[in-house]
N, C-alpha and C positions, 0 to 999 in steps of 0.2 A: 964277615959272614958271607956263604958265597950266595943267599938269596939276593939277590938283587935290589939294585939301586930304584931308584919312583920314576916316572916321567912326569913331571911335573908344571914345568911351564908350558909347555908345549900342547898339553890334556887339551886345552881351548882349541875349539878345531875352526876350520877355515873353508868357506865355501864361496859360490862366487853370488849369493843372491843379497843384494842390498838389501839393507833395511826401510829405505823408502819404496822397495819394490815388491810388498806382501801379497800373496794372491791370496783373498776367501779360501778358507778351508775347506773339505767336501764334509759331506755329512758320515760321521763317524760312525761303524759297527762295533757295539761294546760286546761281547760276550756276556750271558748272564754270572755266568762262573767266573766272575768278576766281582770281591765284593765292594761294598760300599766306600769304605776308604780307601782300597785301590783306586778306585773310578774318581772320588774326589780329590787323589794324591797328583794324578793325569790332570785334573783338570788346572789345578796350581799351578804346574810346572810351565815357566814363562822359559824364553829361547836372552840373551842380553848379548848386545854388538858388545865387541871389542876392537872394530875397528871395518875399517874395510875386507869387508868378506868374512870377518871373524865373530866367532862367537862360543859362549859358556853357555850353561843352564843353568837354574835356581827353580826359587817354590818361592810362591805368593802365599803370605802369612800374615795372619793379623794379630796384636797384642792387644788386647783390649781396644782401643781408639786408633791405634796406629798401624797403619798400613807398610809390612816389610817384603821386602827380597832378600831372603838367603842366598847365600851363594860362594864359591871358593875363593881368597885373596887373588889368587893369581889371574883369574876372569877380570876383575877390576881391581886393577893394581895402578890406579893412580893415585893422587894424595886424596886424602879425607876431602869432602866440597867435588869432588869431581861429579859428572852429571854423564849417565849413562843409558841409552834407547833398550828398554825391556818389552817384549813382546809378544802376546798369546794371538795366534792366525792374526786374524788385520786390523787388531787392536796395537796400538802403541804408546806407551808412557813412557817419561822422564823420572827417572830416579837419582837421587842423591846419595853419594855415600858416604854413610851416616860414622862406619865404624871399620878398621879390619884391623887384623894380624896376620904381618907374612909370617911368623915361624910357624901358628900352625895352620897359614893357608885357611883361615877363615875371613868373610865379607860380611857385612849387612847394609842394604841401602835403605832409603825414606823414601816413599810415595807421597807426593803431597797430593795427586789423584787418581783413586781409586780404581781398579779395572773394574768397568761395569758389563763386561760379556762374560766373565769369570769369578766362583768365587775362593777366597782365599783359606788355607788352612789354618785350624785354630792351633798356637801356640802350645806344644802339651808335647814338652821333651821330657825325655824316658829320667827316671830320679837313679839309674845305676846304667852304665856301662851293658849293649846288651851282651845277653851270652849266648856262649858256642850253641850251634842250630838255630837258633831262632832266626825264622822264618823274614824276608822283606818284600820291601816293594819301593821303585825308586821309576821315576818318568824323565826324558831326557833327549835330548839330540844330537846325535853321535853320527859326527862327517856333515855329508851333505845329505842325511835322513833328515823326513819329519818327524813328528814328535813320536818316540816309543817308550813303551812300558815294558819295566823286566823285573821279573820274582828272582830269590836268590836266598840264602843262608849267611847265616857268620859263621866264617870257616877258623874263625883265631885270631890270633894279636901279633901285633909286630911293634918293635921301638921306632921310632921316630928322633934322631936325636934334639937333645935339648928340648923336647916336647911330651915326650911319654907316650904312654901304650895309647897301639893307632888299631881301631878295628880291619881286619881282612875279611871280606868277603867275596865267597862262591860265588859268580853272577858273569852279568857282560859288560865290561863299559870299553868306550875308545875316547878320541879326539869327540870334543863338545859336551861331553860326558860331564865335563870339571862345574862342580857347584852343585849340580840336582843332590837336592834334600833328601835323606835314607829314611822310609818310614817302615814301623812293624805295621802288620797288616792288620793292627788295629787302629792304625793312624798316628803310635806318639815316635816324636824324631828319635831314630838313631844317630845322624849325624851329617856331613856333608862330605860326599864323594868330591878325592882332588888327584889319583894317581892308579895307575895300571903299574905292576911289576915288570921289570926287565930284566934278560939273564946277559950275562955277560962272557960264557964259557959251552960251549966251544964260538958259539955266535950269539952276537945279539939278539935276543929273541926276546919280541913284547908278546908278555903272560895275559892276555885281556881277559879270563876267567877270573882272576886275583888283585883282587880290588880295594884298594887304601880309601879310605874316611877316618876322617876327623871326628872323637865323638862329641856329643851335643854337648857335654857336660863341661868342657872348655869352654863355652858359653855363656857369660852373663850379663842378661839382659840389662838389668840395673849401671852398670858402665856401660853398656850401648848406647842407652837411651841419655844418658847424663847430657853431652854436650844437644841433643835437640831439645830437651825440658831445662836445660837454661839458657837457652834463646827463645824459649816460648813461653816461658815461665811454668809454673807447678800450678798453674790454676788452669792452662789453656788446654790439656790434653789429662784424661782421665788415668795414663799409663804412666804421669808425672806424678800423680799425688798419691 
């Protein structure tokens, strides 16, 4: 098909500000025309190193008793046990990852400590694939920006090989983009943004309007959570039992 290939590893983008180098954030202007799960979907959304200078985004999510970061495989693509610096302005936690899959570029990490300047998003992924038009909202750090918010549309599907239909949406993402959580603007997930389009004829050209996510529904919590509720047993966490 001559639609174009994902950019995919690369989505993580790279900037030169360390993670032990966070300045206080200013005091934010929210628009009123902003509603409520937009502003609490912004407030989730955590910035995760991947290394020197590098980084993805995610949303801070709670299951019941447990404290998660969503996020895309390729942001933390090391093995399961890996320990990763997740950070909203000059707060910073260690996360664990807890679960992923590289085919479909999905992550999830473990908070064993809670962000206490932020709170997190309740768990309440969409039960169908959503449909064409329906309206989003996703928060995220793209280059070397701070954090932004962007509305947008599903614009359609596209295959994915050996994974299946992948939502496309109308919107804007770049480099750093990879991992922020897609929410309807009622708050339940759509999925996790992991690819921008690229053409290949007559030149290269990255489509940053058209926008690859993974949907939520590739997702099951119940095998996510297996290997931390049997190391903590089925009595120690409410999301075990």
């Amino acid at each position: 098909m001559k639609y174009l290939a994902l950019i995919l590893m690369v989505f993580a983008g790279f900037t030169n500000n360390a993670v032990a180098n966070v300045a206080p954030a200013p005091v934010e202007q929210v628009n009123s025309a902003m509603n409520m799960a937009q502003k609490r979907v912004r407030d989730a959304a955590v910035k995760i190193s991947t290394g020197p200078g590098g980084h993805g985004s995610g949303s801070y999510i709670i299951y019941k008793d447990v404290h998660l970061i969503f996020t895309a495989q390729h942001v933390t693509d090391g093995p399961v046990g890996s320990v990763y610096h997740v950070f909203k302005d000059d707060e910073i936690k260690i996360a664990t990852l807890l679960w992923s899959d590289a085919h479909a570029d999905l992550a999830v990490l473990h908070l064993s400590e809670k962000f206490v300047t932020i709170s997190p998003m309740k768990w309440d992924p969409q039960k169908h694939m959503a449909e064409v038009g329906s309206e989003i909202t996703y928060s995220g750090y793209p280059s070397s920006h701070k954090l932004m918010t962007f509305a947008g549309t599903v614009a359609g599907y596209g295959d994915k090989r050996g994974v299946g239909k992948q939502i496309i949406l109308n919107t804007y993402g770049w480099f750093g983009c990879s991992g922020a959580v897609v929410y309807t603007l009622s708050g339940e997930i759509v999925g996790i943004l992991y690819g921008v389009d690229i053409e290949y004829y007559p030149d290269i050209q990255v489509q940053e309007n058209m926008i690859w996510v993974v949907p939520i529904q590739r997702l099951k919590m119940d095998i996510i959570l297996k290997p931390l509720c049997q190391r903590l047993g089925r009595g120690g966490l409410r999301a075990c039992r």
